[in-house]
C-alpha positions in Angstrom: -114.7 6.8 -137.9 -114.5 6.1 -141.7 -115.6 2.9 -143.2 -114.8 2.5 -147.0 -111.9 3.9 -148.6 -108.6 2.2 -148.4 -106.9 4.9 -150.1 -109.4 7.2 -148.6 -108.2 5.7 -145.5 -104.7 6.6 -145.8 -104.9 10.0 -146.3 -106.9 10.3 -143.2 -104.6 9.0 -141.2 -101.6 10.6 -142.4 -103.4 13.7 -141.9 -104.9 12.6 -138.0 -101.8 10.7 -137.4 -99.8 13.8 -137.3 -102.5 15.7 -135.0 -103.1 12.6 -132.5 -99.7 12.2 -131.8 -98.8 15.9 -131.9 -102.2 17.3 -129.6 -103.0 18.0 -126.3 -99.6 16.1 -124.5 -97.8 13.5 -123.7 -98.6 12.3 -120.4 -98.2 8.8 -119.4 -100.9 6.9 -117.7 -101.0 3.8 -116.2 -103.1 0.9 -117.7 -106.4 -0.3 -115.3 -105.1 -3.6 -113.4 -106.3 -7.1 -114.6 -109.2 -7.9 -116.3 -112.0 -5.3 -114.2 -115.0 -4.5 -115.4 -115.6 -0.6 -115.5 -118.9 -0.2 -115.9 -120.1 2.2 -113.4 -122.6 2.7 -110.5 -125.3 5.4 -111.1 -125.5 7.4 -107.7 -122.3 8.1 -106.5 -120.6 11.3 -107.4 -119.2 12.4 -110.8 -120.6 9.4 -112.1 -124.2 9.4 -111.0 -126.3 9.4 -114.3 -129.3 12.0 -114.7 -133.0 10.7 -115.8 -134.2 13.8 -116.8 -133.2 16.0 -119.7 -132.0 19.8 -118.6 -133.2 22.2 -121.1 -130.4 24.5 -122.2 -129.8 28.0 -120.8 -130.3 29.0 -124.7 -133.0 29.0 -127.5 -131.9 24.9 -128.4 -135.1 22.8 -127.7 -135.3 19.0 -127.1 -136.5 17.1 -130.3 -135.8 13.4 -129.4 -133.4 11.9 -126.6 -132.8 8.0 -125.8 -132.2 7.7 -122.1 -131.6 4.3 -121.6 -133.9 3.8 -118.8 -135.2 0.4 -120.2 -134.7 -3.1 -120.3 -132.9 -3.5 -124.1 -132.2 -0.9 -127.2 -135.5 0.9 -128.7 -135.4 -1.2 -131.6 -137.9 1.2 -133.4 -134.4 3.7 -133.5 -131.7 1.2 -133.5 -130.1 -1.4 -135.4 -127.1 -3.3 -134.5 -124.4 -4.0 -137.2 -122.9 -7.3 -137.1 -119.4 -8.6 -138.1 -116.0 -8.6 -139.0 -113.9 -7.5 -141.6 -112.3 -4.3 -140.6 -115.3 -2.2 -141.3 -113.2 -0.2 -143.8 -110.5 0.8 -141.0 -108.7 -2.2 -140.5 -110.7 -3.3 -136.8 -109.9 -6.2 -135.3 -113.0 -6.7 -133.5 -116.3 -9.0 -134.4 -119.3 -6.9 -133.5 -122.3 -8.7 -131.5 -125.5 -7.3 -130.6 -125.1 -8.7 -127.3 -122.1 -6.1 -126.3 -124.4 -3.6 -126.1 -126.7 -3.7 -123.2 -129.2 -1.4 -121.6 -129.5 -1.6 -117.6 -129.8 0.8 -114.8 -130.3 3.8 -117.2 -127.2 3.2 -119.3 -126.3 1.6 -122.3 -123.2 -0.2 -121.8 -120.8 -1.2 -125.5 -118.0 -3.9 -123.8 -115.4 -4.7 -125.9 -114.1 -8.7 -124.9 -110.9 -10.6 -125.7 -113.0 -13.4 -127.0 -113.0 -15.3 -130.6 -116.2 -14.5 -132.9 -116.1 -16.0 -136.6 -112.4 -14.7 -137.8 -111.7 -11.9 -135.1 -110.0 -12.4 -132.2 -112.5 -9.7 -130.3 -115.7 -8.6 -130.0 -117.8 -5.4 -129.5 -121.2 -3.8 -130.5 -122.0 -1.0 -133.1 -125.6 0.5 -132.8 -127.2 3.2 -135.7 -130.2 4.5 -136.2 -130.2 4.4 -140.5 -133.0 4.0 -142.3 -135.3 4.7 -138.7 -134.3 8.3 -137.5 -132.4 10.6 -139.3 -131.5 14.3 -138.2 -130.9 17.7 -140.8 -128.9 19.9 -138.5 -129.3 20.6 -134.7 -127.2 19.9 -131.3 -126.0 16.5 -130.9 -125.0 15.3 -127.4 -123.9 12.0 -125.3 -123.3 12.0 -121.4 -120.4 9.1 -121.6 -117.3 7.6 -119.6 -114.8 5.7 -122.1 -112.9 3.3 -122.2 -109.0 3.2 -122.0 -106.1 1.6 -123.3 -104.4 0.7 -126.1 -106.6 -0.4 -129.7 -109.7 1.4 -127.8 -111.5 3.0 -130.4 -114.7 4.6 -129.2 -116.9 6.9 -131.3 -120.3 9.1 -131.2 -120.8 10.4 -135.0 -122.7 10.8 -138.2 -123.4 9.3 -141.6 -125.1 10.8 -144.4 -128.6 9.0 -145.4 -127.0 8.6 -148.8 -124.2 6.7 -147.5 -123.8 3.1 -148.9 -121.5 0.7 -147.9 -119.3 -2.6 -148.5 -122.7 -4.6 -146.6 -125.8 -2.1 -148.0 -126.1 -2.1 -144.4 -127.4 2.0 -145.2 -129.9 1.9 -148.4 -127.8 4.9 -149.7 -126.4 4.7 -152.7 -123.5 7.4 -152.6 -119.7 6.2 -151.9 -118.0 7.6 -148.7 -116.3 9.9 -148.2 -118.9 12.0 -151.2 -121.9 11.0 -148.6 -120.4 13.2 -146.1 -119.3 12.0 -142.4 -119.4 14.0 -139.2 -117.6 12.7 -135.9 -119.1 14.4 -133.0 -116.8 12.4 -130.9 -113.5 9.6 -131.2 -110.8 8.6 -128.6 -107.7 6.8 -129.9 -106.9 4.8 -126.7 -103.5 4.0 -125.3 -101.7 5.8 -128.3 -98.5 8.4 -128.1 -97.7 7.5 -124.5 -101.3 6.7 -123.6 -101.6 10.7 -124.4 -105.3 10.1 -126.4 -106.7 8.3 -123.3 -107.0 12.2 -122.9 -108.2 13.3 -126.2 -111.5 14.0 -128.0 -111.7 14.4 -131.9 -113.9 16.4 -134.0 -113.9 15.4 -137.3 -116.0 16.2 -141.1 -115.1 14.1 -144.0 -116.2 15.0 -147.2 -114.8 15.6 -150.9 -114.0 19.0 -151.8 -114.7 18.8 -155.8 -113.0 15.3 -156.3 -110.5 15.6 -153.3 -111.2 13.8 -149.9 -110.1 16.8 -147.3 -110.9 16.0 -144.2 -110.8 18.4 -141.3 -110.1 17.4 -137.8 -109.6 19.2 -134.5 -108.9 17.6 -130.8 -108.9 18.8 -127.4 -106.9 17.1 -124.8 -108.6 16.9 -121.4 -106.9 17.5 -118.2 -107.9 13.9 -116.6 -108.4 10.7 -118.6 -111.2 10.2 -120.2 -112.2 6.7 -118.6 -112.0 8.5 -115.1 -115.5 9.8 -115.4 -118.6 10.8 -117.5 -118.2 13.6 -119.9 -121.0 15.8 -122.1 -119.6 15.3 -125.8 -121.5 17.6 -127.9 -121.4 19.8 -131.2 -123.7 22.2 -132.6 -124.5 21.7 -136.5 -126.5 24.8 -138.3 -126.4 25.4 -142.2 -123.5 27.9 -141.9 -121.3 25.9 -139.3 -119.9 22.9 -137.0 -118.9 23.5 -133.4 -117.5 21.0 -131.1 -117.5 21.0 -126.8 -116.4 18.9 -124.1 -118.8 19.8 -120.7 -119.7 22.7 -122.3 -116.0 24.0 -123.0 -115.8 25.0 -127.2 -113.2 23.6 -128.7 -113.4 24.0 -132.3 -115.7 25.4 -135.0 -115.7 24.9 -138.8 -117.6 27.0 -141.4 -119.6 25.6 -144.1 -118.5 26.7 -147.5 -120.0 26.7 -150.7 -118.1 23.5 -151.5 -119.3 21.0 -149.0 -123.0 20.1 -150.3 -122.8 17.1 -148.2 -123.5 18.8 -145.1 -126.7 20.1 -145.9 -128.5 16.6 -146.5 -129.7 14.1 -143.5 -127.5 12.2 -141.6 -128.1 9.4 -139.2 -126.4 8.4 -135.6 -123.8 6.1 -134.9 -122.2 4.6 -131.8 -119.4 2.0 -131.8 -116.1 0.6 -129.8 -114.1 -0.5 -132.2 -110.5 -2.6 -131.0 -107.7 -1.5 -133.5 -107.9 0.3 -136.4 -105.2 2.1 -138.8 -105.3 5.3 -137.2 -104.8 4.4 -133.6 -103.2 1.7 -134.0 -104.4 -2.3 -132.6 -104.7 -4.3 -129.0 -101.3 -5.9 -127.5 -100.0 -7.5 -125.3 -100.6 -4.1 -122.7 -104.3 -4.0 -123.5 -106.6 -4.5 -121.1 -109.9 -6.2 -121.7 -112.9 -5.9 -121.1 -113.0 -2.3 -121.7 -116.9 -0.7 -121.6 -118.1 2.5 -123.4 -120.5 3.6 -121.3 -123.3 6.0 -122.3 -126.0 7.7 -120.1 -127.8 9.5 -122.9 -127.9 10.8 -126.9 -129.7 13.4 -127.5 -131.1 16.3 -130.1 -131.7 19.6 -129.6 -133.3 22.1 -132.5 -133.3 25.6 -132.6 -134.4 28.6 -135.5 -131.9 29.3 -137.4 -130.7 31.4 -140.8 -131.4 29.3 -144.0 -128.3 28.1 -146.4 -126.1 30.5 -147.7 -126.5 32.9 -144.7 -123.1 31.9 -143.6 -120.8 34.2 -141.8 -118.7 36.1 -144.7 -115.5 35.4 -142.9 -113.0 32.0 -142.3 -113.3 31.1 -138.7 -109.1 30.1 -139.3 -106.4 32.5 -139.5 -103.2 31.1 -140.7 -99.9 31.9 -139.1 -97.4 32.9 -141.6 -93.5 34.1 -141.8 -94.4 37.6 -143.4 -94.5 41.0 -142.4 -97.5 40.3 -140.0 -95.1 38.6 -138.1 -93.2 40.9 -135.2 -89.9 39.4 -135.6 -87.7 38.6 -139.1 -88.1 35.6 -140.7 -85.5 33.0 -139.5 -84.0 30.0 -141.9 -85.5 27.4 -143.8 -85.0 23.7 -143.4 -86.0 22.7 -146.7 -89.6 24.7 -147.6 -89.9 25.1 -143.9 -89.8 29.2 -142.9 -88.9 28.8 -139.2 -88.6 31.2 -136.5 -87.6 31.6 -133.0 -89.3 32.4 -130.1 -86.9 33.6 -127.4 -86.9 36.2 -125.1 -88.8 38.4 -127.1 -92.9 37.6 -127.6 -94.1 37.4 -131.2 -97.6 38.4 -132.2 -100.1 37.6 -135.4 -103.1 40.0 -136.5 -106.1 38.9 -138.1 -107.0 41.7 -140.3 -109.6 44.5 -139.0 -113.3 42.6 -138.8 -116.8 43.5 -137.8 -119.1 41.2 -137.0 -119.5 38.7 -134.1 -118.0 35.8 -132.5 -119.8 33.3 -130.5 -118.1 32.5 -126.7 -115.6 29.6 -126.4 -113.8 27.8 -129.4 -110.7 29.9 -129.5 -107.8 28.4 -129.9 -104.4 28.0 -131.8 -102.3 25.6 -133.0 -98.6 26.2 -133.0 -96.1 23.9 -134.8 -92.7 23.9 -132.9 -89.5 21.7 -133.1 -88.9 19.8 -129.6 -87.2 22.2 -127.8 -83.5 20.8 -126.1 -85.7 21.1 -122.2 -89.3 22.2 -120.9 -90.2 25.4 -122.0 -93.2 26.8 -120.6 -95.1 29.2 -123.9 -98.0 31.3 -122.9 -100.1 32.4 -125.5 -102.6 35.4 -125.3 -105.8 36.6 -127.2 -106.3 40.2 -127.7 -108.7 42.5 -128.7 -107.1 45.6 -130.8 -108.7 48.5 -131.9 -108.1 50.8 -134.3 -106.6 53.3 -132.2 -104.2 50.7 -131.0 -105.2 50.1 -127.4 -106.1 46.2 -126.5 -108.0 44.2 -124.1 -107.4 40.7 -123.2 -109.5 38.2 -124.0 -107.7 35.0 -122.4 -104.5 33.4 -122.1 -103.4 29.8 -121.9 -100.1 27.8 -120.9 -98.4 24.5 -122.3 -95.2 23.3 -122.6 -94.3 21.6 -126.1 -92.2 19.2 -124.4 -94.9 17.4 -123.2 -97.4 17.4 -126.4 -95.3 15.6 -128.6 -91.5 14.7 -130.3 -89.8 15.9 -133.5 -92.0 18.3 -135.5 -95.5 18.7 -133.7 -97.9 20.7 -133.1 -99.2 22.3 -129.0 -102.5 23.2 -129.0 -103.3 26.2 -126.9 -107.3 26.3 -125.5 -108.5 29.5 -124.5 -111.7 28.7 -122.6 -113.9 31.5 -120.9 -113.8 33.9 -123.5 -117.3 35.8 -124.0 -119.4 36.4 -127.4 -117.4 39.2 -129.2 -118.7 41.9 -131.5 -116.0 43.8 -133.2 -116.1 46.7 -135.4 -113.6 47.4 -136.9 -111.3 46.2 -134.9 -108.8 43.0 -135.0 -107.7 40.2 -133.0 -103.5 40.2 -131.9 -102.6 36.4 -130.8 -99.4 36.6 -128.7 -96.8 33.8 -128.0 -94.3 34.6 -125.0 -91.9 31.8 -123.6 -91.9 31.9 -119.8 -88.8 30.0 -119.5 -86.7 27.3 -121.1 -84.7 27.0 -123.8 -85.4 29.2 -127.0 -88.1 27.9 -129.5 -88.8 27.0 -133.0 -91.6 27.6 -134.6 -92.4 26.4 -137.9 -94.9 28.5 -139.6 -95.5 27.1 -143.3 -99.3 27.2 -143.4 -99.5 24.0 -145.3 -98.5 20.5 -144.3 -97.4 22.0 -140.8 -100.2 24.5 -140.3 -99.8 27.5 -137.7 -103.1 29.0 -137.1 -105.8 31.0 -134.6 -108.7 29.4 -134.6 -112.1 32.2 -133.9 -115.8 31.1 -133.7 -117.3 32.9 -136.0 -121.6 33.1 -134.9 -123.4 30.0 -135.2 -126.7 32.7 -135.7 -125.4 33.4 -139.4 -124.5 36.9 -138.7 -122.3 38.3 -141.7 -118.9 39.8 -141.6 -116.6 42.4 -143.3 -113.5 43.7 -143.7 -113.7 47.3 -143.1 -111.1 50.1 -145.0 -108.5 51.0 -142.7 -105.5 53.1 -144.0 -103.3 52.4 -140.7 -101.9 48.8 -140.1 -100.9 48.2 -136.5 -98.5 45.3 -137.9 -95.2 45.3 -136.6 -91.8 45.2 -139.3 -88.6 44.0 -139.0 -86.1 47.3 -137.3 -83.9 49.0 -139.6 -81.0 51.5 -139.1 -82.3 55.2 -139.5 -79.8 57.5 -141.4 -78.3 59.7 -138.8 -75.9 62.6 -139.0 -74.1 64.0 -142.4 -75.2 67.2 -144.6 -78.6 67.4 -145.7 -78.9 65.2 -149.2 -80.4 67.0 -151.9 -83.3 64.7 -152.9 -83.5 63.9 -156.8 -87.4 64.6 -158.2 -88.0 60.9 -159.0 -87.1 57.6 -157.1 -87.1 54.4 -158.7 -87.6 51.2 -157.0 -88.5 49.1 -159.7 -88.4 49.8 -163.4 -85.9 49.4 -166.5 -85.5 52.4 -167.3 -83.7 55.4 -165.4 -85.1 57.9 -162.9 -83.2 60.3 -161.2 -82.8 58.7 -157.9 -82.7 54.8 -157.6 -84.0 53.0 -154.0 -80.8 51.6 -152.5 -80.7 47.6 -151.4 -84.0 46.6 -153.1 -84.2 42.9 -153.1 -86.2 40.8 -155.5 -89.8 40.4 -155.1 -90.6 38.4 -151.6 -93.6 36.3 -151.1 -95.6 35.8 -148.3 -97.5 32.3 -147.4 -100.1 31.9 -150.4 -98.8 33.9 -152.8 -96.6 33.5 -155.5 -94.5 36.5 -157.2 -91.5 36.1 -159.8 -89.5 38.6 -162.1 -91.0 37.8 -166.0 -89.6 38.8 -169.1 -92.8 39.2 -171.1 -95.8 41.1 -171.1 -94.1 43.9 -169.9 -95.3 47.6 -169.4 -91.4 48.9 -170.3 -88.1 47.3 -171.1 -88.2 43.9 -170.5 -89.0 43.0 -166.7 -92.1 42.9 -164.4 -93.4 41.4 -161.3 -96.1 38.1 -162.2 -98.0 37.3 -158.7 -101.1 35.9 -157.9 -102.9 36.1 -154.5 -104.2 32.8 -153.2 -105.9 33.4 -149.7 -106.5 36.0 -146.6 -102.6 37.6 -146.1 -101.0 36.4 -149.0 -98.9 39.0 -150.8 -95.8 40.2 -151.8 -93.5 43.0 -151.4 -90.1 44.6 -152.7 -87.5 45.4 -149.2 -85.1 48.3 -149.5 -82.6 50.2 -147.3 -83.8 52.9 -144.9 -84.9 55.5 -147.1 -86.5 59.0 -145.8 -90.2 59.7 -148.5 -90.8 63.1 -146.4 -89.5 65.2 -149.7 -92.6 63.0 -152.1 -95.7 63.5 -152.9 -96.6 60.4 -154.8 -96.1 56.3 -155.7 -96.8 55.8 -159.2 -97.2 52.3 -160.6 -98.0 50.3 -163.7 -100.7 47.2 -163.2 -101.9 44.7 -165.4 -105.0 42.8 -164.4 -108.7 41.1 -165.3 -109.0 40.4 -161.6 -111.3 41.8 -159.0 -109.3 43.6 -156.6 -111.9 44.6 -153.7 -109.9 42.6 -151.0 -106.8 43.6 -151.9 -104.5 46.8 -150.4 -100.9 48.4 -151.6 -98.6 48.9 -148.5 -95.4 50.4 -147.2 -93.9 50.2 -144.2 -91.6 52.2 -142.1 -89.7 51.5 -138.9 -93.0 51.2 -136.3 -95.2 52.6 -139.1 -97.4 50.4 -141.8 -99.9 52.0 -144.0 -102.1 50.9 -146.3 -104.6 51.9 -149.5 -107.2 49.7 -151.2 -106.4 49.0 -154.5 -109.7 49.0 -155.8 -111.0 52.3 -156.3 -107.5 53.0 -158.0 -108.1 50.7 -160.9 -110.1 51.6 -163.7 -112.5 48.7 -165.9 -109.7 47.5 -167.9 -107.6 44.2 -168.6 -105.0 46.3 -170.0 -101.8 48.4 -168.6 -103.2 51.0 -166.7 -101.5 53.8 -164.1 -101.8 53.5 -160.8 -101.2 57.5 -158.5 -101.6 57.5 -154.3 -101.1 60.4 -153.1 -98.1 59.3 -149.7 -100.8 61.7 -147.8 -103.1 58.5 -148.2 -100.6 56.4 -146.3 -99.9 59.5 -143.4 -96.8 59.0 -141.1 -96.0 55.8 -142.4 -94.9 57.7 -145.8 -92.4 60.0 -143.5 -89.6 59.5 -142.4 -87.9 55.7 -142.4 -89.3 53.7 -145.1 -87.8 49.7 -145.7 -90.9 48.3 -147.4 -91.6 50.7 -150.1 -93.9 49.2 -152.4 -96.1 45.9 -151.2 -99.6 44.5 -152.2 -101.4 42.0 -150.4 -104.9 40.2 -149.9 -107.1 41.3 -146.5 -109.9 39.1 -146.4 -112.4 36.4 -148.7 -111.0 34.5 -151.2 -109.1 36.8 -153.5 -107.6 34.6 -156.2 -105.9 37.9 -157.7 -103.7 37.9 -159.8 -101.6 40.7 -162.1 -98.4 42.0 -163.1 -97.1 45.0 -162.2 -93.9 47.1 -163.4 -92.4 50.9 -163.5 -92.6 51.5 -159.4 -91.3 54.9 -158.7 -92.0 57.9 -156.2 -92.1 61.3 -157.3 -91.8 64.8 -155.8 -94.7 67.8 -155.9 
């Protein structure tokens, strides 16, 4: 729940507008009748409030809690903010310190259709700045929310620093560069009254001088106002993870660029009525609407110091490349779509060791509406080297009912356990069950496909381990049958000016996979006057040269020439045969030079793969980290003993 930024403002909810109305479904519920109060009664069933604290099953401790068992707000922790004005989102609402009451061990926020100073409605904000402040630890609220349309309840953080438009905070850094965390928001009423469904996790926070904000919901299977729920997330210096009763539903690493959230922040509870991102009240909102709240409280725990952070993204991005077990289907503009039939496509992380913590797996699929219902089932797996898999979990949805147009179906997996791999990596499957055929749009930018993995919260590190044997699937291509036996010339070219003695048949220019960029260039190069210029940008970019089916059983070696004053320790050179992908790292191959330099790899290196059919004979591509490599590269060739 942002407060500043107009601009700010609008990229944030561009960017949440498109998950809100493209998350957990579409449902339609039916608005409360009249004007009924919904505050509820402690002591009967899902909504009888506890009065004393449960320790966790795990090493988190209680550091401070506010049960509400009193008469009126601790005002020792709390303040109340007071106004109009929008607040820096647009709200409609006047906030009043009397809409926030404490009885019967709850604090009750009401939001009324009543006229304070210029806003037609009133509610209550309570924060704690400048009194209590918190550096890390578990953050949770026991609460039943409102519903409806304009209903804007939130649970979240500011940074100390933060100032604002009122100097309500004593900071004196400008949001979104103070850093803000939402533990908890509802949109209510919006996208067919689908967010009366939906919690949001969000961090805001500049990234250099960019605001990029990152947000992740989980759509519940009953409305939110139907009963309490246990909003928590879990901050430690290397990550953010956020749960609904105890189910993880998304985690966020802690880079090196976001300084903000390693500072203090302070707590924040509000209802707000309107706002840009949800949209306002009508004429089919129901007042009064209460926010209801049993408890906050903070847990603290040991934990690794800064910059002990997990040496792997928690997010794997879904792209149209060779990863992908299916070919690449059209583009809509710089859209790389592909369908999901009858035939179940798979993604693979690349081979990890370290561990996962339980729950938080999910991924996020961005489809066209499909003509009916379709019923998708995606699955988790865990592969190992030697090929065989277990399953982790599985989840259902229909994107018919998350959403319209070009949207995204979130897929939960909840129930997985903590996870140590070694070596090994993680295959995310997407069957449809039934229904017409599916497209999936798989960009990994504006529209962004992606598996989503909880790397530990206990700061354990990760790697890539060496593997020379892929177990990424690659488009079919016809094997040569029949005929006399070819004589097979001594050298075969695949991409180079000059002559050799045999050239690869049906090579296409270089292809690109998502966050990479490779073009033909007609300087700088090793020998007559073309090369390949690519950079690698992030995990799986890469590019690679296509051919006909071409049998490599006769060679002994890939010679190329490569140009480069880039590390190349997370980067591997490929080929691919028909079920066969092999790999070498291109590091140890390279000598300490920024000039052209030859690069031999013995096809024994790359086993099977390197016999028999071969359709992707030359390919380079990023595995893990940051890579940022970039190079040119020219005279590709194989050659015989």
């Amino acid at each position: 729940m942002n407060l500043f930024s107009p601009r700010a403002l609008a990229a944030l909810c561009l960017s949440l507008t498109l998950l809100s109305a493209c998350g957990g479904g579409a449902t339609t519920a039916n608005a409360p009748n009249g004007n009924q109060q919904q505050t509820p009664q402690p002591g009967a069933g899902g909504d009888a409030a506890p009065t004393v604290p449960t320790a966790p099953t795990d090493d988190w401790t209680l550091a401070w809690s506010d049960e509400f068992d009193g008469a009126s707000l601790n005002s020792a922790v709390w303040t109340a903010d007071l106004g109009s004005g929008g607040w820096g989102n647009g709200e409609s609402q006047y906030y009043k310190a009397q809409n926030a009451v404490v009885s019967g061990g709850l604090l009750t926020i009401t939001a009324k259709r009543e006229v304070a100073g210029d806003a037609p409605y009133t509610s209550a904000r309570i924060q704690t700045s400048r009194k209590k402040s918190f550096l890390y630890g578990r953050f949770e609220m026991r609460a039943k929310l409102p519903a409806t349309q304009g209903m804007w309840p939130a649970f979240w953080l500011l940074g100390s620093t933060c100032k604002s438009l009122w100097a309500n905070y004593g900071g004196n850094a400008d949001w979104p560069g103070c850093g803000e965390i939402d533990i908890m928001e509802m949109i209510g009423g919006s996208t067919g009254n689908a967010s009366d469904y939906t919690t949001y996790g969000t961090l805001h926070y500049l990234k250099g001088n960019n605001y990029d904000p990152l947000s992740i919901g989980y759509r519940n299977a009953t409305k939110l106002a139907d009963g309490f729920h246990v909003y928590r997330m879990d901050w430690t210096p290397q990550s953010f993870t956020w749960y609904i009763d105890d189910i993880a539903y998304g985690t966020r690493l802690i880079t090196s660029d976001m300084e903000e959230f390693h500072k203090p922040y302070f707590i924040l509870l509000n209802l707000a009525v309107g706002g840009a991102w949800g949209g306002w009240a009508n004429n089919t909102t129901v007042f009064p609407q209460t926010y209801v709240i049993d408890y906050v409280r903070h847990y603290t725990r040991p934990w690794p110091a800064k910059g002990n952070a997990a040496g792997l993204p928690s997010v794997w991005h879904l792209g149209a490349d060779p990863k992908l077990s299916s070919a690449t289907g059209t583009t809509t503009g710089a859209q790389p779509l592909v369908t999901l039939a009858d035939t179940a496509l798979s993604w693979y992380t690349p081979y990890l060791s370290g561990s996962f913590d339980a729950g938080a797996w999910a991924a996020q699929v961005w489809t066209l509406t499909p003509a009916a219902s379709a019923q998708v089932r995606a699955r988790i797996y865990r592969r190992r080297a030697d090929g065989t898999e277990t399953l982790l979990g599985e989840a259902q949805m229909d994107p018919t009912t998350t959403g319209s147009g070009n949207h995204s179906t979130r897929f939960n997996f909840t129930g997985i356990a903590a996870q140590t791999l070694s070596g090994e990596t993680i295959r995310l499957e997407l069957s449809k069950l039934s229904g017409p055929a599916l497209t999936l749009v798989v960009n990994g930018n504006d529209f962004d496909s992606y598996l989503s993995m909880p790397w530990s919260t206990s700061g354990s590190t990760g790697s890539y381990p060496t593997q020379t044997t892929v177990p990424f699937p690659v488009p079919t291509a016809n094997t040569p049958t029949g005929g006399a036996p070819t004589a097979m010339p001594a050298t075969l070219g695949v991409y180079a000016d000059i002559p050799y003695l045999g050239t690869w048949a049906g090579t296409t220019a270089p292809q690109v996979f998502a966050g990479g960029v490779a073009q033909e260039v007609q300087t700088d190069a090793f020998e007559g006057s073309h090369a390949v210029s690519f950079s690698l940008g992030r995990d799986g970019a890469g590019w690679q040269i296509l051919g006909d089916s071409q049998d490599l059983s006769a060679y002994s070696q890939l010679h190329f020439k490569i140009k480069t004053s880039s590390a190349a320790q997370f980067v591997r050179v490929r080929i691919a045969g028909v079920g066969n992908v092999a790999s070498v790292p291109l590091a140890p191959k390279l000598q300490a030079s920024t000039g052209w330099q030859d690069v031999t790899i013995a096809l024994a290196e790359l086993g099977v793969a390197a016999q028999g059919a071969v359709i992707i004979p030359f390919s380079i591509e990023a595995v893990g980290g940051t890579p940022a490599f970039s190079a040119l590269v020219d005279q590709i060739y194989f050659s015989k003993p």
